[in-house]
N, C-alpha and C positions, 0 to 999 in steps of 0.2 A: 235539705228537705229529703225526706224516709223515702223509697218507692211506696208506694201501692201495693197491697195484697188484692190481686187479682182473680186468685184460689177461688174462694167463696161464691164469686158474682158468678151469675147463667152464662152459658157458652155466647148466646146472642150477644149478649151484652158487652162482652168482650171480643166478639169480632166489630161489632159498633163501633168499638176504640179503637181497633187498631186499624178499620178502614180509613179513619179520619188518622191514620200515621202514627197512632201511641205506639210505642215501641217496646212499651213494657206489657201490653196487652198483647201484640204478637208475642212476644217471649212468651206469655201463658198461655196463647195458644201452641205455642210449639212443646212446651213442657205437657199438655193434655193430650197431644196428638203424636210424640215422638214415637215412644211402642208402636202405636200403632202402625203408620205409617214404616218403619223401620221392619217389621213384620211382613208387610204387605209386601213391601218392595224384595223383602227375602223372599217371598214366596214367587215372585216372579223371577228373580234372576239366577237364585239357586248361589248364592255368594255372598254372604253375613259382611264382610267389608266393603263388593260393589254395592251392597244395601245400603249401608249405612253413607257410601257417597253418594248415591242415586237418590234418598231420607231430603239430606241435607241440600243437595240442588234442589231439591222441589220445595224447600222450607224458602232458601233465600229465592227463589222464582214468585212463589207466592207473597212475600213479603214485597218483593216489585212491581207486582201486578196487585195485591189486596185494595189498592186505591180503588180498580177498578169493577170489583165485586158486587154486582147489582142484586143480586140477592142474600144478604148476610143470612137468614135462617138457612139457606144451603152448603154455607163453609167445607163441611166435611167433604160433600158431592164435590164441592170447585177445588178442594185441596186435591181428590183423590184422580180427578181429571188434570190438574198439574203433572201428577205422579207416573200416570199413566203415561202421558206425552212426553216426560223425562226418561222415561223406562224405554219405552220406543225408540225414540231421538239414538238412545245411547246401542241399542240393541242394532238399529238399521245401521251404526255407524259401523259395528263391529264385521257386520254381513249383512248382506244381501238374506232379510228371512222372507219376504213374501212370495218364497216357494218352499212348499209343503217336505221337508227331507223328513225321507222316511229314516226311520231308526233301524240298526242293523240285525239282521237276523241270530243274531249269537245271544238276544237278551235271557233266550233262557237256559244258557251258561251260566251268564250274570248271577240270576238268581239267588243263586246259590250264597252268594254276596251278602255280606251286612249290607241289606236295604234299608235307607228307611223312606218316607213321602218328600223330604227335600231332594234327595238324589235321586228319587222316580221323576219327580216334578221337573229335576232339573235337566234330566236326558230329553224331555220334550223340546223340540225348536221353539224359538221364541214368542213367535206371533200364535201356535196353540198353547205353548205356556201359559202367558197373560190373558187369553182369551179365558181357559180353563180355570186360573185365577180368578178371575175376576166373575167367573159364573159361579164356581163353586166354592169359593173364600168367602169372596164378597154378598154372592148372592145376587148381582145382575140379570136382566132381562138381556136375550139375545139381542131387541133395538138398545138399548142402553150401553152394551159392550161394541157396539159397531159405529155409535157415534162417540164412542171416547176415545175408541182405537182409527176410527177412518176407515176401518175394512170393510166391502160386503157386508150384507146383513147376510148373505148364502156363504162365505167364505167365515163367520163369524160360526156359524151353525156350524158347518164342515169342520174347522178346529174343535171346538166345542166336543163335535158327537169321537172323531176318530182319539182327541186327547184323554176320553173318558175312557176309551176304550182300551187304550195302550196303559192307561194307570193300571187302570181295573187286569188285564192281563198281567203286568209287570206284577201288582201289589198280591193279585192271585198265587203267581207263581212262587213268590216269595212267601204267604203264609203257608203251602203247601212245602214249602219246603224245609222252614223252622218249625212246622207241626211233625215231621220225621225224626 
């Protein structure tokens, strides 16, 4: 017997199947959602290979838990909340982040650097990282990014405001520099 073309059908429809265990409808959701995901997770960790292992933990994580998915029109949101908490997991393993390390006073030496936004992004500590991520990639509300991360809704703003601010310096400094 042929598989299934899955391609065609609505997202709904296809996470329908694979909460009831089809395996060839998770597979189409992962072929629809891999970029993406895979992206996201770059942009939080600042490492296109820890990405792509960080992608792939939260595919097979969701595929153990999709049984349990009481909202299927939400998939994307439950995947991205997976991703988030694999991202985390992996990040609190590596350090202790939920204290705010400031970044070192010599960035605008740096500068002068081939900069681009994955290496601004990625000299942020990890818990403004994702925060800022996920406000300004994804587009989040501060409640929204403080129940996926578990942080403060005041520590959630606090990364948020200072991480925007060390871009925006960092990325300042850097177009003032290649406009010379």
């Amino acid at each position: 017997m042929a598989p299934l073309d899955y391609s065609a059908y609505p997202e709904l429809a296809v996470v329908l199947l694979a909460v009831e265990g089809n395996q060839q409808a998770f597979a189409e959701l992962v072929q629809r959602k891999q970029s993406w995901l895979r992206g996201f997770m770059h942009y939080c960790c600042g490492n296109e290979a820890l990405a792509d292992d960080l992608a792939q933990q939260s595919f097979i994580l969701a595929w153990s838990k999709i049984s349990q998915l009481r909202q299927p029109e939400s998939f994307h949101s439950w995947l991205k909340r997976l991703a988030v908490n694999t991202w985390l997991q992996t990040a609190r393993a590596q350090k202790n982040w939920d204290t705010m390390d400031e970044l070192p006073d010599d960035e605008h030496a740096d500068a002068a650097l081939s900069l681009d936004l994955n290496q601004v992004l990625a000299s942020l500590p990890d818990a403004v990282r994702v925060c800022v991520v996920l406000a300004y990639h994804e587009g989040h509300t501060h409640d929204e990014i403080a129940n996926m991360t578990e942080l403060p809704l005041g520590t959630v703003k606090s990364h948020i405001k200072r991480g925007a601010a060390k871009l925006q310096l960092l990325l300042t400094d850097y177009q003032e520099t290649s406009d010379d």
